[in-house]
N, C-alpha and C positions, 0 to 999 in steps of 0.2 A: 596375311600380307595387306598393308594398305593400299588403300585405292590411288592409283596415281589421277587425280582429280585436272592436271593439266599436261598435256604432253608436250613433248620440243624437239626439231630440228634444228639444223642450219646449213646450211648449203650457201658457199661464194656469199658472204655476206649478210644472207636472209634469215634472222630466225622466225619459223614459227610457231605459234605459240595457241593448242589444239585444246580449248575448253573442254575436256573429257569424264562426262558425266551422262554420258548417253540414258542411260535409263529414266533420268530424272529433266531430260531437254538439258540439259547443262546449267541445271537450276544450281544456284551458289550456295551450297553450305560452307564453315569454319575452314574445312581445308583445302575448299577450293578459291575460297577468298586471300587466304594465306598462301597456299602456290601458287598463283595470278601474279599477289605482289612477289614472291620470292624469286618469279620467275622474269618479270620485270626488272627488278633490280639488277639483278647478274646478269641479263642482256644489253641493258643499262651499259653497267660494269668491263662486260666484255668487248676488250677492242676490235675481236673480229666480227662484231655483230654493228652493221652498218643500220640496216634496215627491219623490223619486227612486224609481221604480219599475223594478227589476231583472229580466229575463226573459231567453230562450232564441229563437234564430232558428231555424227548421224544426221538426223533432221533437223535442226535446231543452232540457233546460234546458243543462244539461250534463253529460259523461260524465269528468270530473272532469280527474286531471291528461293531461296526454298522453304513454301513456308511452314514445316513441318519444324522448321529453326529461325526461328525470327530473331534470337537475341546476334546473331550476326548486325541485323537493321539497325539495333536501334543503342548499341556501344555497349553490348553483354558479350559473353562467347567471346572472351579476350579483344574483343573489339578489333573482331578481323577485317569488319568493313570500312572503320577509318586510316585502319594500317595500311588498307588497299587503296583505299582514295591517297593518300599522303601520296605512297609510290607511284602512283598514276600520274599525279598533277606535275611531280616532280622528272617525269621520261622524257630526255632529253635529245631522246632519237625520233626519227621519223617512224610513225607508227598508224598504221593501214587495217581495216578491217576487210576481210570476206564475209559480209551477213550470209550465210550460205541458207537460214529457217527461218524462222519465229525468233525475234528478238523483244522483250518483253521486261519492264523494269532496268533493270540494267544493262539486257542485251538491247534497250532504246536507249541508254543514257551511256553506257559504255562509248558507243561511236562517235558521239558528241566532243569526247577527247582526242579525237583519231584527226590524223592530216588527212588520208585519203579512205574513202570509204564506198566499197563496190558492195549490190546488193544484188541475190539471186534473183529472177525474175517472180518465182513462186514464193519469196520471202516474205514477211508482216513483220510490222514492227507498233509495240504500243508500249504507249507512256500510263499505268493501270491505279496512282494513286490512287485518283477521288476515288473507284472502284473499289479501293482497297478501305478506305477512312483512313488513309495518310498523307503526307507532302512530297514533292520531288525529290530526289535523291540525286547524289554524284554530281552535285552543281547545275543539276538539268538546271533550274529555276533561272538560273542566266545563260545556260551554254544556249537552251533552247531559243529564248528569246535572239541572243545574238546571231544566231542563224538563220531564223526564218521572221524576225519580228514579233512585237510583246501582243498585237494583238492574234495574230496564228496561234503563238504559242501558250496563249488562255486558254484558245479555245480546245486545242488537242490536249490539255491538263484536265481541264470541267470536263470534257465528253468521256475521255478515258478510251476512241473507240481508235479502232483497227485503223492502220497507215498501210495501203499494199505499195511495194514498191514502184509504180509509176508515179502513183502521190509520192513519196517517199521525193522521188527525183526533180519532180516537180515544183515540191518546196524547198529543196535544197539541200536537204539531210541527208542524201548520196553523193556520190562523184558520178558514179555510170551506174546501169542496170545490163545482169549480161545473164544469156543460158546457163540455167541451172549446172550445167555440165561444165559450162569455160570458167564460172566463175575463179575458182582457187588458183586454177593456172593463170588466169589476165591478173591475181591481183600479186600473184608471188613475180609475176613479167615485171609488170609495175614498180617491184618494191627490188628488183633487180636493176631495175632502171635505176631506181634511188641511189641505190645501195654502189652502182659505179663511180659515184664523188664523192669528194672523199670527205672522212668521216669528223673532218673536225669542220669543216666548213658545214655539214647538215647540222652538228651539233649544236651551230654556233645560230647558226639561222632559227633553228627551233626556238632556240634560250629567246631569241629575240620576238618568235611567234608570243609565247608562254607570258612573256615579262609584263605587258603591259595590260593585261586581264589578271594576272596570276592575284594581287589585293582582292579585286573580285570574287574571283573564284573560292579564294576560302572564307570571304565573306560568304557566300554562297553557303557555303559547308557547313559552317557553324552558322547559320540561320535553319536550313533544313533539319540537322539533327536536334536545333532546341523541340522546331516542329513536330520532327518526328518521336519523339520522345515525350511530348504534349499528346500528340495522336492514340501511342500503343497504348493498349490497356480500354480505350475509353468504349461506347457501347454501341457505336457505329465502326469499330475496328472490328471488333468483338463479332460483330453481325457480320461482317463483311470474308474473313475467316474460318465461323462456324458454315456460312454460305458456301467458301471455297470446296469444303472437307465434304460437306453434303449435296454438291454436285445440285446445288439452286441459286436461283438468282438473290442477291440480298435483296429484303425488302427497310430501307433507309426508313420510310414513311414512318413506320410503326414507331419509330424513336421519335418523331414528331410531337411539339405538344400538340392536344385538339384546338381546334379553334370553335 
């Protein structure tokens, strides 16, 4: 039986929408790239779906791509992660994150799309390119800057390091921080809230959130993937990878010429 990689409800309104990939933190491989979108779209699609509330199963929102499958990254593996970004850019409902773990690669860059975004108290969130020897992803490269400003958001690109959620709220990349325990119930409250007006008028509002970044954005998009596509393969990727699998830190240096 396959793995159902995203689960859903709905209740008066709300769907949500359960990253289900717990053994792996809800790291993204091909089919959970692809139910994401699939499940976006037909929430999308469905008139009785007012409001979509996005979260993480077990401890993790998510621990970003999986990189045991990279051709997901980098437009291999049927190019399930620009199928996903299309769907995403294009959601034209209100759409709310519960970080309930560790949000990492995309569980960082995911939220950046989201209208309201609650984060658990014990949650992390990191943006792991340089770490990685690659570019930002999912539009970060502009979502980031236009949220918290281009010089923050250099500096949380170069370092690569840990955001706990009181930073997180502090620069702005949350809406609230709440116990680890209220958090799904305040943000499914929330997106209940939303979800009582009505649904052509959120629709309409969105459209008009989206429009005027939206050129942007996929400039954004096809700038990253030329990068990231520049990046895979090279011997600082290469390092950074074999570094992952063998549980050490990369050492970048060695690829250095000498001086």
């Amino acid at each position: 039986m396959a793995e159902e990689t995203v689960t859903r409800a709905l209740h008066d309104g709300v769907a949500l929408l359960t990253l289900h990939r717990p053994q792996a933190k809800n790291a993204f491989n091909a089919a959970q790239w692809d139910a994401l979108r699939t499940a976006l779209d037909e929430t999308r699609e469905n008139e009785a779906v007012a409001a979509v509330v996005v979260t993480g199963a077990g401890s993790a929102f998510s621990a970003g791509q999986d990189l045991k499958e990279l051709g997901g990254l980098d437009g291999g593996s049927g190019a399930a992660f620009p199928r996903f970004m299309q769907a995403l850019v294009r959601f034209d409902k209100p759409l709310l994150a519960a970080i309930n773990g560790v949000g990492v690669g995309i569980g960082a860059t995911l939220p950046l799309h989201c209208d309201v975004v609650y984060m658990a108290e014990s949650a992390r969130l990191r943006f792991p390119f340089a770490s990685l020897g690659l570019v930002p992803e999912a539009a970060s490269s502009l979502l980031l800057q236009l949220a918290i400003g281009p010089r923050r958001a250099a500096e949380i690109f170069f370092t690569a390091e840990w955001i706990d959620a009181q930073a997180a709220l502090e620069l702005g990349l949350v809406s609230r921080v709440l116990p680890d325990a209220e958090l799904l119930d305040a943000t499914l409250g929330r997106a209940a809230d939303i979800a009582a007006n009505p649904v052509g008028a959120l629709r309409a509002i969105k459209r008009t959130l989206l429009a005027s970044r939206a050129p942007a954005v996929q400039a954004a998009l096809d700038c990253e993937m030329e990068g990231m596509k520049a990046q895979v393969g090279t011997p600082e990727q290469i390092e950074a990878i074999q570094a992952f699998f063998e549980k050490r830190p990369p050492n970048f240096r060695k690829l250095r010429p000498s001086t």
